[in-house]
PDB file with SEQRES, HELIX, SHEET and CRYST1 records, atoms N, CA, C and O in Angstrom:
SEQRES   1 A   64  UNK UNK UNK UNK UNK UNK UNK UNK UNK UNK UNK UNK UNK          
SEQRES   2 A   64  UNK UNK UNK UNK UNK UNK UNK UNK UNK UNK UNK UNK UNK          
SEQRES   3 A   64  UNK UNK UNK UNK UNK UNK UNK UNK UNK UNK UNK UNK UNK          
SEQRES   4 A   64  UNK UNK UNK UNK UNK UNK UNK UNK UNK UNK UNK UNK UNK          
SEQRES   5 A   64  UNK UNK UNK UNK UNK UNK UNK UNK UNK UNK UNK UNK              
HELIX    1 AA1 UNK A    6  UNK A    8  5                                   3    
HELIX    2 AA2 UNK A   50  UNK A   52  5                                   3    
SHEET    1 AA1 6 UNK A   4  UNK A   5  0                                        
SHEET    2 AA1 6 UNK A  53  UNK A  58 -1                                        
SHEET    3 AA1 6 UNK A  15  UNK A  20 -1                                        
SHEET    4 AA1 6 UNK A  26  UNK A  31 -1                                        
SHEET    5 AA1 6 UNK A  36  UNK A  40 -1                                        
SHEET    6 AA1 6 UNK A  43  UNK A  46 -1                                        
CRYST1    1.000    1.000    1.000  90.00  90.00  90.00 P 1           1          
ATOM      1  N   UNK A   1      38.671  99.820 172.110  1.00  0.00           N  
ATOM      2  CA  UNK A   1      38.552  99.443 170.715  1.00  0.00           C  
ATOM      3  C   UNK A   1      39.826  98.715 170.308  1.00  0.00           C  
ATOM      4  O   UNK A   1      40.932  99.085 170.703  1.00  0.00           O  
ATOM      5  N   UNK A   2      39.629  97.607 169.463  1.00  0.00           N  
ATOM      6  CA  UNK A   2      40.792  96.992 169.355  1.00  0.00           C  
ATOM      7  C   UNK A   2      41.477  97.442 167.703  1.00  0.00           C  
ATOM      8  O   UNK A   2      41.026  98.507 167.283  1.00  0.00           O  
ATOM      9  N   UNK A   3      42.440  96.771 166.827  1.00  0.00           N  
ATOM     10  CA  UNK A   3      43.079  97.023 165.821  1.00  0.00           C  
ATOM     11  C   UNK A   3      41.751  96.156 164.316  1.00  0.00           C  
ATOM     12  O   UNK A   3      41.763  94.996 163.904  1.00  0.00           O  
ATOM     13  N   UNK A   4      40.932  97.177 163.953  1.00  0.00           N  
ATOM     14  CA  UNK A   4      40.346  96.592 162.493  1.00  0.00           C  
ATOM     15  C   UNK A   4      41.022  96.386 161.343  1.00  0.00           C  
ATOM     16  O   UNK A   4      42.000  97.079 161.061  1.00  0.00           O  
ATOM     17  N   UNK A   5      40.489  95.222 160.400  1.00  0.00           N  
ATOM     18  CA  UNK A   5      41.422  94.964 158.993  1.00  0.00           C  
ATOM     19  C   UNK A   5      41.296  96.234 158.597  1.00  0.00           C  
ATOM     20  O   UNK A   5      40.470  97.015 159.069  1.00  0.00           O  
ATOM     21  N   UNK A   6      42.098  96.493 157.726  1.00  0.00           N  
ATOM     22  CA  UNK A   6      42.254  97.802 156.969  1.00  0.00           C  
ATOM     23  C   UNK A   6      41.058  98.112 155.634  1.00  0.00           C  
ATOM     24  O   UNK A   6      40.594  99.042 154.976  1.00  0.00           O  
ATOM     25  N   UNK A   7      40.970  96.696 155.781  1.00  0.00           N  
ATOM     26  CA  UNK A   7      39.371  96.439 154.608  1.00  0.00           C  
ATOM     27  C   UNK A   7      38.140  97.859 154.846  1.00  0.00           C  
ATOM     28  O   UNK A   7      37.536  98.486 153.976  1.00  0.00           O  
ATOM     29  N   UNK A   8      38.099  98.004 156.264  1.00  0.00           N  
ATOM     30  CA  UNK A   8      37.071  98.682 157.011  1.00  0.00           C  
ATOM     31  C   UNK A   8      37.237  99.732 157.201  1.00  0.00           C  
ATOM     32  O   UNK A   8      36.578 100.400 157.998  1.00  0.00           O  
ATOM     33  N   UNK A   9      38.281 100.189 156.423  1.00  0.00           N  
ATOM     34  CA  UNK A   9      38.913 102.195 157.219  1.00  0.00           C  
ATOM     35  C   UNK A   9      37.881 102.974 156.521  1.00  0.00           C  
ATOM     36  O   UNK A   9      37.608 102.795 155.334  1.00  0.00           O  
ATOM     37  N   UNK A  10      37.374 103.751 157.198  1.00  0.00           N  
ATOM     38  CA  UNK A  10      36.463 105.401 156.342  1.00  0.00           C  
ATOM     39  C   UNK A  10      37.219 105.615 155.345  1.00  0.00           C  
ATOM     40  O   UNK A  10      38.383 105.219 155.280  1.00  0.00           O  
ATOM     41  N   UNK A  11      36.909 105.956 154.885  1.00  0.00           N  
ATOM     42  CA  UNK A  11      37.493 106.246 153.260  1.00  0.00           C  
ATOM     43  C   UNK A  11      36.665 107.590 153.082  1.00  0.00           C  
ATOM     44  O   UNK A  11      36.505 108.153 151.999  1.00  0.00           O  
ATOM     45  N   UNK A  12      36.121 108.058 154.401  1.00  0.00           N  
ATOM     46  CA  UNK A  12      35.671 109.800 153.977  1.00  0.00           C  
ATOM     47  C   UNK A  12      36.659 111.122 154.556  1.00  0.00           C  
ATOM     48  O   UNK A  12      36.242 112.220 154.925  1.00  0.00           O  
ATOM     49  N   UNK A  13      38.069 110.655 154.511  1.00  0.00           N  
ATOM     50  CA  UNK A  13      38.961 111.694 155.358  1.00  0.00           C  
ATOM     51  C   UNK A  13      38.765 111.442 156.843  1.00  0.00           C  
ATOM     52  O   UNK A  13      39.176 112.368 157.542  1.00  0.00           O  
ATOM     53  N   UNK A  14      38.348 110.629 157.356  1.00  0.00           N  
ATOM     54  CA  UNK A  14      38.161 110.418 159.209  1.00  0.00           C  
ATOM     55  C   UNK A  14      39.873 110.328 159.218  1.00  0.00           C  
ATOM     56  O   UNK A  14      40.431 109.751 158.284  1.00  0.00           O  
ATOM     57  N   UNK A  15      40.594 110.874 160.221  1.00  0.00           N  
ATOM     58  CA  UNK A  15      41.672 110.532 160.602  1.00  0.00           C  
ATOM     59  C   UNK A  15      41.556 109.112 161.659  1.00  0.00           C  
ATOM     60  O   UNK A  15      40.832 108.797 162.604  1.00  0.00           O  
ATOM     61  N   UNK A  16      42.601 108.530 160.979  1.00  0.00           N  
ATOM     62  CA  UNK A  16      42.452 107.302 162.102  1.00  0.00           C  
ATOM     63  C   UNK A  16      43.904 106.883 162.663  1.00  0.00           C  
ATOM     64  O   UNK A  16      44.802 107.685 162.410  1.00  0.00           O  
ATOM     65  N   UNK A  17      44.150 106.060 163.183  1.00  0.00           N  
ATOM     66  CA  UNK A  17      45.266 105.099 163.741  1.00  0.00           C  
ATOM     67  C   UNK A  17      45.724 104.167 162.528  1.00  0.00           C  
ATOM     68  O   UNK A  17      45.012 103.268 162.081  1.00  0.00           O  
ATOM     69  N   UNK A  18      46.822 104.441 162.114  1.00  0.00           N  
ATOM     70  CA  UNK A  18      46.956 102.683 160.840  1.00  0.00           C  
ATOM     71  C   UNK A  18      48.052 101.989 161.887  1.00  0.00           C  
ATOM     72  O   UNK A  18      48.602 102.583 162.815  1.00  0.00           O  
ATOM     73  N   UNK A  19      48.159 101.185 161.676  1.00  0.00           N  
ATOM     74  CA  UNK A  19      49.545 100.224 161.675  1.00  0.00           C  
ATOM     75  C   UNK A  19      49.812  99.365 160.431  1.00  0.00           C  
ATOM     76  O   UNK A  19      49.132  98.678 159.668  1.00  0.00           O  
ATOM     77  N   UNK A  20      51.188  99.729 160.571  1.00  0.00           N  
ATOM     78  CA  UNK A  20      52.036  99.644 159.385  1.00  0.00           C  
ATOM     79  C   UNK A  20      52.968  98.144 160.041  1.00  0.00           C  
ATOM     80  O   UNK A  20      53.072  98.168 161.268  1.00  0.00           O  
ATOM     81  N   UNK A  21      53.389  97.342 159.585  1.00  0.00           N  
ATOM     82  CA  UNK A  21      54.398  96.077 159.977  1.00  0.00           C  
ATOM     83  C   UNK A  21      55.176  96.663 159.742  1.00  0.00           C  
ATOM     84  O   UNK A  21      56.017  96.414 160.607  1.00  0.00           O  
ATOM     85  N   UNK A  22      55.662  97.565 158.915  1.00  0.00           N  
ATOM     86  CA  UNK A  22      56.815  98.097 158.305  1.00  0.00           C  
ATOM     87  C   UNK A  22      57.396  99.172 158.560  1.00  0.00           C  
ATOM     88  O   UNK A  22      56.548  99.959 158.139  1.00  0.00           O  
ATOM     89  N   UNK A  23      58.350  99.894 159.000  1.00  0.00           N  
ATOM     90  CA  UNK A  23      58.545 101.156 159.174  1.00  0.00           C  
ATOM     91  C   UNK A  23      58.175 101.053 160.460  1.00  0.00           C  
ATOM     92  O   UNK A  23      58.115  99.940 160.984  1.00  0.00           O  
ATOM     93  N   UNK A  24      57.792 102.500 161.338  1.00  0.00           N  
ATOM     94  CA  UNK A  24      57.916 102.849 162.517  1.00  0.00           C  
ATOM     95  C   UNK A  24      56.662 102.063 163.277  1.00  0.00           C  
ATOM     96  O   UNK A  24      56.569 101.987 164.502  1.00  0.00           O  
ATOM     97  N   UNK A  25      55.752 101.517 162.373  1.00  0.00           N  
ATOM     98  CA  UNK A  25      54.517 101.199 162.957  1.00  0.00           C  
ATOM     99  C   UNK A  25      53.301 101.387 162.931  1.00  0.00           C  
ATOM    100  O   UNK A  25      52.459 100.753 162.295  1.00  0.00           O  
ATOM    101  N   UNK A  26      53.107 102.604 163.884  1.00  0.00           N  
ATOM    102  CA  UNK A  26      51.616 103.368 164.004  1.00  0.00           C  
ATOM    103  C   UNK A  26      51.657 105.171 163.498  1.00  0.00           C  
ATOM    104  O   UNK A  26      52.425 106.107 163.720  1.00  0.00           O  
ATOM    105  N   UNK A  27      50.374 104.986 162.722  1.00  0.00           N  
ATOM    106  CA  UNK A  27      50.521 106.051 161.788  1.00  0.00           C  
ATOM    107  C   UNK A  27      49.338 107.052 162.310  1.00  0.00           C  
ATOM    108  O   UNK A  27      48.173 106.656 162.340  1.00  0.00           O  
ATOM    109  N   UNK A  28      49.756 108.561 162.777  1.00  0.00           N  
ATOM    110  CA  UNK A  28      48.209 109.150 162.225  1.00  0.00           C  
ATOM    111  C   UNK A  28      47.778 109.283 160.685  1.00  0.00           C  
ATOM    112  O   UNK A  28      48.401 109.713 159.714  1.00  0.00           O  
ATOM    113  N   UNK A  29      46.741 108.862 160.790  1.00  0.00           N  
ATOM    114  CA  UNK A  29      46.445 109.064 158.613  1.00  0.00           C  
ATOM    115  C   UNK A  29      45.117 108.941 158.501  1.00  0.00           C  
ATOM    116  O   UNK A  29      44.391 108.803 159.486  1.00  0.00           O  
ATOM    117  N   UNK A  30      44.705 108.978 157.331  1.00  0.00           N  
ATOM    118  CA  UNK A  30      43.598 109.385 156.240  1.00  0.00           C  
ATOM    119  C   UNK A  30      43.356 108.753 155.264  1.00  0.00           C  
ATOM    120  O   UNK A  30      44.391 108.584 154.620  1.00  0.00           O  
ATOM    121  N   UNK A  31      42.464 108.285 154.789  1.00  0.00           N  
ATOM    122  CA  UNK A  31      42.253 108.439 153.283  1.00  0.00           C  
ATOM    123  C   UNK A  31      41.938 109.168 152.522  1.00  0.00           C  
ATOM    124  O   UNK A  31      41.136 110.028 152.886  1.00  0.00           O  
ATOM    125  N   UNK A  32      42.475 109.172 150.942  1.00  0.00           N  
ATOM    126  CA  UNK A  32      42.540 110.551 150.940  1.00  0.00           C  
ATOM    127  C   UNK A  32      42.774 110.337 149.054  1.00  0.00           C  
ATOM    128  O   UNK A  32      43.636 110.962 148.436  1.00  0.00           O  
ATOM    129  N   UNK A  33      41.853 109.385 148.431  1.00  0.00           N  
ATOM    130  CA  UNK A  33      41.359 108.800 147.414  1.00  0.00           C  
ATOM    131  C   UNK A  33      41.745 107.398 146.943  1.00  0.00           C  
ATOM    132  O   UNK A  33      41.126 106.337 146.854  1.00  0.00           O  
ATOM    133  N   UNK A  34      42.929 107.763 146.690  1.00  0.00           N  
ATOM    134  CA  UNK A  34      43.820 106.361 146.391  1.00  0.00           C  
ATOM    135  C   UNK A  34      45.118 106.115 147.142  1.00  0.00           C  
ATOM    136  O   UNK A  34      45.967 105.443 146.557  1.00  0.00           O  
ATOM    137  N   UNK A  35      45.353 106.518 148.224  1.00  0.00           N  
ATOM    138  CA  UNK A  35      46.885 106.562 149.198  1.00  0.00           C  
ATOM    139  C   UNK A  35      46.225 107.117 150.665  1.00  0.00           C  
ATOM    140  O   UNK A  35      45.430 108.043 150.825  1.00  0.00           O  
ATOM    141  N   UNK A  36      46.816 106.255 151.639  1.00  0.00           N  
ATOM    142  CA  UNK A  36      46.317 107.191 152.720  1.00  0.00           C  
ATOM    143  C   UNK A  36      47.751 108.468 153.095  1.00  0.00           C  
ATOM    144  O   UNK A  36      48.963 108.273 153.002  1.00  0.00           O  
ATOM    145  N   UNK A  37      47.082 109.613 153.480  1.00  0.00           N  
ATOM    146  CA  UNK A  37      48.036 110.590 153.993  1.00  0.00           C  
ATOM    147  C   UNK A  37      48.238 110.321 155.574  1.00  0.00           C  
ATOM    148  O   UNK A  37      47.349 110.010 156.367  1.00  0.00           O  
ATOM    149  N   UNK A  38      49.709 110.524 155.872  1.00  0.00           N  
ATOM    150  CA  UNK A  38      49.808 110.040 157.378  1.00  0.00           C  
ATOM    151  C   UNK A  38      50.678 111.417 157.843  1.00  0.00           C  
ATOM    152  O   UNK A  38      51.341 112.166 157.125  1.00  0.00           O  
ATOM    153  N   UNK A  39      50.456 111.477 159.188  1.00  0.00           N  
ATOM    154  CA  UNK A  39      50.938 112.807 159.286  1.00  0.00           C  
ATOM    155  C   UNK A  39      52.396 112.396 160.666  1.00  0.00           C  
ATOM    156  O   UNK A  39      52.088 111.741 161.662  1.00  0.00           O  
ATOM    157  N   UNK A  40      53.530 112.785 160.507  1.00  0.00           N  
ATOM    158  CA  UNK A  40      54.240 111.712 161.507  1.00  0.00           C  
ATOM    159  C   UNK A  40      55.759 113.305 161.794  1.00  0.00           C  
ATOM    160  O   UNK A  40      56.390 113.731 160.827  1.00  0.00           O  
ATOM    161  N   UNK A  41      55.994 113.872 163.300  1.00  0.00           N  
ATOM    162  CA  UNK A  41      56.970 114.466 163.646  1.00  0.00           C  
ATOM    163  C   UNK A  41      57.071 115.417 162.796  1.00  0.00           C  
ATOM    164  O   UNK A  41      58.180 115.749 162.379  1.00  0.00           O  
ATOM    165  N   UNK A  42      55.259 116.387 162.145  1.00  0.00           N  
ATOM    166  CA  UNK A  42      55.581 117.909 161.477  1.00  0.00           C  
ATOM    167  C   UNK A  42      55.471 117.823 160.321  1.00  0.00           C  
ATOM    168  O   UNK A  42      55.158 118.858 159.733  1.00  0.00           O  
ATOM    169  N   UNK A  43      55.610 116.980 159.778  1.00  0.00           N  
ATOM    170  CA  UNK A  43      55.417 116.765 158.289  1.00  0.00           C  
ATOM    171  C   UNK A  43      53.948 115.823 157.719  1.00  0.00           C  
ATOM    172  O   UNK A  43      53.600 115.126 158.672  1.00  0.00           O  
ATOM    173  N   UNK A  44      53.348 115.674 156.945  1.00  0.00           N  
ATOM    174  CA  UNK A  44      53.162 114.973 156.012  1.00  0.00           C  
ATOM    175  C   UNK A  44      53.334 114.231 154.640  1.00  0.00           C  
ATOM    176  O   UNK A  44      54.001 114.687 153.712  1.00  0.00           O  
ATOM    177  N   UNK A  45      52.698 113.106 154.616  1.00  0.00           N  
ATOM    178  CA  UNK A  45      53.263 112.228 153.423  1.00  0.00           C  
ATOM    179  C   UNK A  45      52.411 111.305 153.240  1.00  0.00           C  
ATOM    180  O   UNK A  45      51.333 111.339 153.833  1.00  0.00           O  
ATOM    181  N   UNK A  46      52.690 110.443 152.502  1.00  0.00           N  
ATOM    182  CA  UNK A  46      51.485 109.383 151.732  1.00  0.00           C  
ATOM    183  C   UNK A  46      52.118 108.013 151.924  1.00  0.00           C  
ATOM    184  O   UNK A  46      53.289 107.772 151.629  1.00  0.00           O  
ATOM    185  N   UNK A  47      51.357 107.229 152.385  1.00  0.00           N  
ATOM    186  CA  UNK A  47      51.866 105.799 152.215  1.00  0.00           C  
ATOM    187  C   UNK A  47      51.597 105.503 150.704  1.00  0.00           C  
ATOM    188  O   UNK A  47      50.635 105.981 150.103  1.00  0.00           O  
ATOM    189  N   UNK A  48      52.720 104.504 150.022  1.00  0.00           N  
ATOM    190  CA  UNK A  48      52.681 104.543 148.670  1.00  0.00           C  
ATOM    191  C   UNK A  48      51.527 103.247 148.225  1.00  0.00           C  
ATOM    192  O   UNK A  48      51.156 103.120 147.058  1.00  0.00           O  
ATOM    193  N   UNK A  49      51.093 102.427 149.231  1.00  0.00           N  
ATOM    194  CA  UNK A  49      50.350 101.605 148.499  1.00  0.00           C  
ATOM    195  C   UNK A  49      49.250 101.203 149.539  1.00  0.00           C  
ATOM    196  O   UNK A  49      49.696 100.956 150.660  1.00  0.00           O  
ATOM    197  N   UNK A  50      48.057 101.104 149.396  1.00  0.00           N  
ATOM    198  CA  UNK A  50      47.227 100.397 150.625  1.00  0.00           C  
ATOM    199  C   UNK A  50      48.158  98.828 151.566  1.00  0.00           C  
ATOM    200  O   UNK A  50      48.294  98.679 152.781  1.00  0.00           O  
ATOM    201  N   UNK A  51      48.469  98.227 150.825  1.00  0.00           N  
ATOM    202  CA  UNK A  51      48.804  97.392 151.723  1.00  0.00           C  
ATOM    203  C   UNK A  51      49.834  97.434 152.338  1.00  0.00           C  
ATOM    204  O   UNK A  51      50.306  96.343 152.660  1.00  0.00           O  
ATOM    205  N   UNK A  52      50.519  98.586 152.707  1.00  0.00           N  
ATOM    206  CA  UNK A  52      51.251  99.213 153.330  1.00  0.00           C  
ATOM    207  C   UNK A  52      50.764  99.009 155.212  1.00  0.00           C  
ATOM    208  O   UNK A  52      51.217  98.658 156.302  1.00  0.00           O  
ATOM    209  N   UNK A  53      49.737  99.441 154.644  1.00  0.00           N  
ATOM    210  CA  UNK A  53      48.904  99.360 156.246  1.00  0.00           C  
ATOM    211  C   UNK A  53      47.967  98.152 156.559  1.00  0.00           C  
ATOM    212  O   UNK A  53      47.377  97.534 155.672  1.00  0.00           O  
ATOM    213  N   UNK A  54      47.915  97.990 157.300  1.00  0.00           N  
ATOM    214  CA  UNK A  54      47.213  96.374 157.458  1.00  0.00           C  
ATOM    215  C   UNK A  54      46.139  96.234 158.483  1.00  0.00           C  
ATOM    216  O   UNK A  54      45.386  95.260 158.472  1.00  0.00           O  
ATOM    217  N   UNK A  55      46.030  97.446 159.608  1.00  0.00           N  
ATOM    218  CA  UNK A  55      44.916  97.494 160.063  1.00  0.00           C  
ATOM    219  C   UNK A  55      44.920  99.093 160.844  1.00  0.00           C  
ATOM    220  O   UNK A  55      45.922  99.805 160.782  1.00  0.00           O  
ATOM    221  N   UNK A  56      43.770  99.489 161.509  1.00  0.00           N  
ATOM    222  CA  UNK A  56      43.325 100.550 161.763  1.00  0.00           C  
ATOM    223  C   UNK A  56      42.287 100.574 162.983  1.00  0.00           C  
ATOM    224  O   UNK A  56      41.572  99.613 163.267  1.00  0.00           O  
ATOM    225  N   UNK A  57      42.297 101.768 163.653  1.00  0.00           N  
ATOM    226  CA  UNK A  57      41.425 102.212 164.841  1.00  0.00           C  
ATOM    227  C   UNK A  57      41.285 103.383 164.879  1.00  0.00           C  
ATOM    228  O   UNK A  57      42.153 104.214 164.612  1.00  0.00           O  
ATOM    229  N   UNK A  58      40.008 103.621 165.267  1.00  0.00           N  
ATOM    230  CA  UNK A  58      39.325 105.050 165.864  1.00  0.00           C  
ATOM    231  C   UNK A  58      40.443 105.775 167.159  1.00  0.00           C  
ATOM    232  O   UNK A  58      41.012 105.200 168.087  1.00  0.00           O  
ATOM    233  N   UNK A  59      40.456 107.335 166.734  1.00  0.00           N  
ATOM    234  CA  UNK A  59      41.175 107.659 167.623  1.00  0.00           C  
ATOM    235  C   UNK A  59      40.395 108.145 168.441  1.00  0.00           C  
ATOM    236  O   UNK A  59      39.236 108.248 168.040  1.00  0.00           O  
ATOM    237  N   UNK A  60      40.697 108.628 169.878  1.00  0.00           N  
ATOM    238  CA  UNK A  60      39.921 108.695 170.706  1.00  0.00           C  
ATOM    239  C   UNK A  60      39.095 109.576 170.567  1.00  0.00           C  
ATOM    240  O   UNK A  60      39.168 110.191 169.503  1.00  0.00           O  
ATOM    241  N   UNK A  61      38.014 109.982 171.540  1.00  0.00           N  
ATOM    242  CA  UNK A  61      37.197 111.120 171.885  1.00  0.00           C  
ATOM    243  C   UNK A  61      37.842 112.354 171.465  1.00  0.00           C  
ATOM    244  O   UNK A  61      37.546 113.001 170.461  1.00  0.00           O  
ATOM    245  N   UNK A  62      38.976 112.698 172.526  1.00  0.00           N  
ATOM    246  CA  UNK A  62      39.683 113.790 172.323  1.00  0.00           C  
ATOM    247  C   UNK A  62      41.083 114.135 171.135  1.00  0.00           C  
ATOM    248  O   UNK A  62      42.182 114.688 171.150  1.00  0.00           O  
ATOM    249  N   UNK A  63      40.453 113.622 170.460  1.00  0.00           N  
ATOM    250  CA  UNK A  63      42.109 113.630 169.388  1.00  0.00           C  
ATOM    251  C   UNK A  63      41.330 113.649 167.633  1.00  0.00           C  
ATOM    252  O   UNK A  63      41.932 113.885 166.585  1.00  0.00           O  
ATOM    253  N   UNK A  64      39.818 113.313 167.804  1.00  0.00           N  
ATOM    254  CA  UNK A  64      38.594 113.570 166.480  1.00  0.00           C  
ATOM    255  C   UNK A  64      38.811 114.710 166.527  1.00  0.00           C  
ATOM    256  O   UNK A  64      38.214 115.484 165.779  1.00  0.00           O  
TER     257      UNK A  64                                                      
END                                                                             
């Protein structure tokens, strides 16, 4: 599976893959109404704006 616009992310809580240009990169995260939640080294947090992230992928078999 390759990297989708971010136009296309589930927007029903599916955890997915984001990439970010900014910051470290690749995010585990969510949507999660109006901010996606990303979960990164134990913690969680919220990216502050959608276009923060710019595209997205299904994580694998074993990691749903």
């Amino acid at each position: 599976m390759s990297w989708q616009p971010i136009e296309t992310v589930p927007k029903d809580g599916t955890a997915v893959l984001l990439y970010c240009p900014f910051g470290t990169g690749t995010y585990l995260g969510w949507w999660s109404g109006d901010h996606f939640d990303v979960c990164t080294v134990g913690r969680t947090y919220y990216l502050h704006s959608h276009e923060e992230a710019t595209h997205w992928m299904p994580l694998s078999q074993g990691y749903q």
